[in-house]
C-alpha positions in Angstrom: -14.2 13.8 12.2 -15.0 11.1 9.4 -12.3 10.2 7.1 -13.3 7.8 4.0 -10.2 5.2 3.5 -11.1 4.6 -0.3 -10.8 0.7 0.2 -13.1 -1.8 1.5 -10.4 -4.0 2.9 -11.9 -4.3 6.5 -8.7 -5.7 7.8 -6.4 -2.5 6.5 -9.6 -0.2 7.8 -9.5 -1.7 11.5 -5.8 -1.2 11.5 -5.4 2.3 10.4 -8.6 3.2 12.7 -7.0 1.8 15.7 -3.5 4.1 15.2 -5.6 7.1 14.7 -7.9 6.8 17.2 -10.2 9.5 18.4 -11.3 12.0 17.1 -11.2 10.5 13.4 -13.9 7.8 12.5 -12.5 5.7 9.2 -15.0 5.1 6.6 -14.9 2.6 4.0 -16.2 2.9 0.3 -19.8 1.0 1.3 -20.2 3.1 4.2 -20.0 6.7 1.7 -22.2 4.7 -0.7 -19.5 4.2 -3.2 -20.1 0.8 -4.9 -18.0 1.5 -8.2 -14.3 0.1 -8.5 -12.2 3.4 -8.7 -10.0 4.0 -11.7 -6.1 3.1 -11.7 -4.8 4.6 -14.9 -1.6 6.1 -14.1 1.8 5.1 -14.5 3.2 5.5 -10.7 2.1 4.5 -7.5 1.7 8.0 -6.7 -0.4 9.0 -9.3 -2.9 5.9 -8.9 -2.9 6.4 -5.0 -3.8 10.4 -5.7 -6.3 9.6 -9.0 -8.5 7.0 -6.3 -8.2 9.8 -3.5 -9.5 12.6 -6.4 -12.1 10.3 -7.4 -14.2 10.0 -3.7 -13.2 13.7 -3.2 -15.0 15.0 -6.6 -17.9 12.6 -6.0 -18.6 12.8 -2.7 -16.9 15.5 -1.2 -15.8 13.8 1.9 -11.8 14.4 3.1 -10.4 10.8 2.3 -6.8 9.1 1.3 -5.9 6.2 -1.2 -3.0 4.2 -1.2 -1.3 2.4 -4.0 1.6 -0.5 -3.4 4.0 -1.8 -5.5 7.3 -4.2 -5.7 9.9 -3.0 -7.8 13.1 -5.0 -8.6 16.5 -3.4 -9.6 17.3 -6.2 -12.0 13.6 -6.3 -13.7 14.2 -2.4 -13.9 12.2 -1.9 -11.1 9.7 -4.2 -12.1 6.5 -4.7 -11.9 6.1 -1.8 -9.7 2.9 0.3 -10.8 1.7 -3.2 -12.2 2.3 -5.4 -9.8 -1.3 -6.5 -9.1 -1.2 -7.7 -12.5 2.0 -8.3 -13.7 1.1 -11.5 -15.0 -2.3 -10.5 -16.4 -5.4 -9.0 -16.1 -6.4 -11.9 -13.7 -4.3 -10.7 -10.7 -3.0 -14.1 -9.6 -0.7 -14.0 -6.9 1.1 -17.3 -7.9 1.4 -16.0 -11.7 3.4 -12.4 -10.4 5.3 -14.6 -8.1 6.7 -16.6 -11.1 7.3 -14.1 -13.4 9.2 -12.1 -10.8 11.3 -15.2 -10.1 11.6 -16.5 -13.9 13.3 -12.8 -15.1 15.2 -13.3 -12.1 17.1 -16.8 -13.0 20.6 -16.5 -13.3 20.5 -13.1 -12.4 23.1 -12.0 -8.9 21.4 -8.9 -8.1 18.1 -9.9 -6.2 17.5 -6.2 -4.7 14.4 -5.4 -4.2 11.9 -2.8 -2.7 8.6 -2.8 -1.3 6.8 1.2 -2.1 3.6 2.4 -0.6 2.3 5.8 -1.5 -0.6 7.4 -0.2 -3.0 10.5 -1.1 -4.6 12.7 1.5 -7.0 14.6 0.1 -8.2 17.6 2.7 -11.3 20.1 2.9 -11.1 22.1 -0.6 -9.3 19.5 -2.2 -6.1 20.4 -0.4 -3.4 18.0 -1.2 -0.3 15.2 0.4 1.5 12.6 0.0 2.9 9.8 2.1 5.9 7.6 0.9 6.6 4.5 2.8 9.7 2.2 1.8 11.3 -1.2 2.7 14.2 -2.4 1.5 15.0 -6.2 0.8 15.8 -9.3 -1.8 14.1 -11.9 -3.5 14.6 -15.3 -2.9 14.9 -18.4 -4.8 11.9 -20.4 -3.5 8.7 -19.0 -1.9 8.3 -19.5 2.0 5.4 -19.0 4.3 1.7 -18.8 4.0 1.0 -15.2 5.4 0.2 -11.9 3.9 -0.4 -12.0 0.4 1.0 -11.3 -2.8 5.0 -11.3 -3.1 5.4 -11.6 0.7 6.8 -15.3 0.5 9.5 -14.3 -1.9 11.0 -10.9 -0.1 13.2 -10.9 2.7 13.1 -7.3 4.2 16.6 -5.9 5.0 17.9 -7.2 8.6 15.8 -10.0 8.3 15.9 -13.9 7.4 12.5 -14.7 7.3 10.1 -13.2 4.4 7.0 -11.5 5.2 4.6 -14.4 4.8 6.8 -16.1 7.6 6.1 -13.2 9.7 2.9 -12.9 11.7 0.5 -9.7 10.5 1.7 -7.5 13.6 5.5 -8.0 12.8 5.2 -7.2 8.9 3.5 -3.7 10.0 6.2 -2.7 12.4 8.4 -2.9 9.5 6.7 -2.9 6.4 6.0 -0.3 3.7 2.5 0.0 4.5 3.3 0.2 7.5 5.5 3.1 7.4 3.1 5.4 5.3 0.4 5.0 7.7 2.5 5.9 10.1 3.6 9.3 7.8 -0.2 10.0 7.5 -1.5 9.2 10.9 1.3 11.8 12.2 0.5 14.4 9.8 -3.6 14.2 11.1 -3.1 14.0 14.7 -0.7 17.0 14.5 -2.8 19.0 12.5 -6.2 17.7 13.9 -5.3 17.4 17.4 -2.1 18.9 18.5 -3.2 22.0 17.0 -7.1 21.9 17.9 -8.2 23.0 14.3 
């Protein structure tokens, strides 16, 4: 059963391939022959995650799922969230959203923050879900580490000292956001897929 993962990202395709397993193969955009970038106009991480899904689904008619992430700050009120990617611009520079996230943050005690993935499953006849996957955490100060990507070296997830880009790529998805969707959509397609036989 082929499942298109609208992302080319071979790294998040491997991963999500490998906790689904068989009988689901996980196609990328290239492989369905989708070379266009796919529109993010919404204002919440679910509607951007469900607008990409809608997008393969109407074009190509393939079952597929989209995700969208974003960070979201209770002092900033919940900045960037939606806009993370480019909260500093059109350029998407990682450095950039790290700044801005820390400059509206000087002097400021509450440092809560939350990581937010949401992802869209979009089924045969345009059936419809959604996956929420949450962390909880704080910014710090100063960046640390040189994994992951992103805001990684400025959140501490809750329970933890180190931030994500201290952690190595296996320990961020135990506990990350990401993480915790995938784990919401690959139990929702091996029960109905599997379990069930259909």
């Amino acid at each position: 059963m082929k499942i298109c993962f609208a992302s080319n990202n071979a790294h998040k395709l491997q991963e999500i391939q490998q906790l689904l397993g068989a009988p689901f193969e996980i196609t990328s955009l290239t492989d369905i022959g989708c070379t266009e970038e796919l529109p993010e106009e919404q204002d919440t991480l679910e509607g951007n995650a469900l607008q990409k899904a809608t997008y393969v689904w109407d074009r190509y008619k393939i079952m597929c799922f989209a995700d969208d992430t974003g960070l979201e700050v209770e002092a900033l009120n919940n900045e960037p969230g939606v806009y993370s990617a480019r909260y500093a611009g059109p350029q998407r520079d990682n450095q950039a959203n790290m700044q801005k996230v820390l400059e509206g943050l000087a002097g400021k005690e509450n440092r809560k923050a939350r990581f937010r993935t949401s992802i869209a499953l979009i089924l045969e006849g345009g059936e419809q879900h959604l996956f929420d996957g949450i962390v909880e955490g704080h910014i710090i100060e100063t960046p640390r580490g040189a994994q992951g990507f992103g805001y990684d070296p400025i959140f501490v997830p809750e329970g933890h000292s180190r931030t994500f880009a201290e952690m190595s790529s296996q320990e961020k998805n135990e506990i990350s956001h990401r993480g915790r969707a995938v784990q919401q959509l690959v139990s929702f397609l091996r029960h109905r897929y599997v379990q069930t036989g259909t």
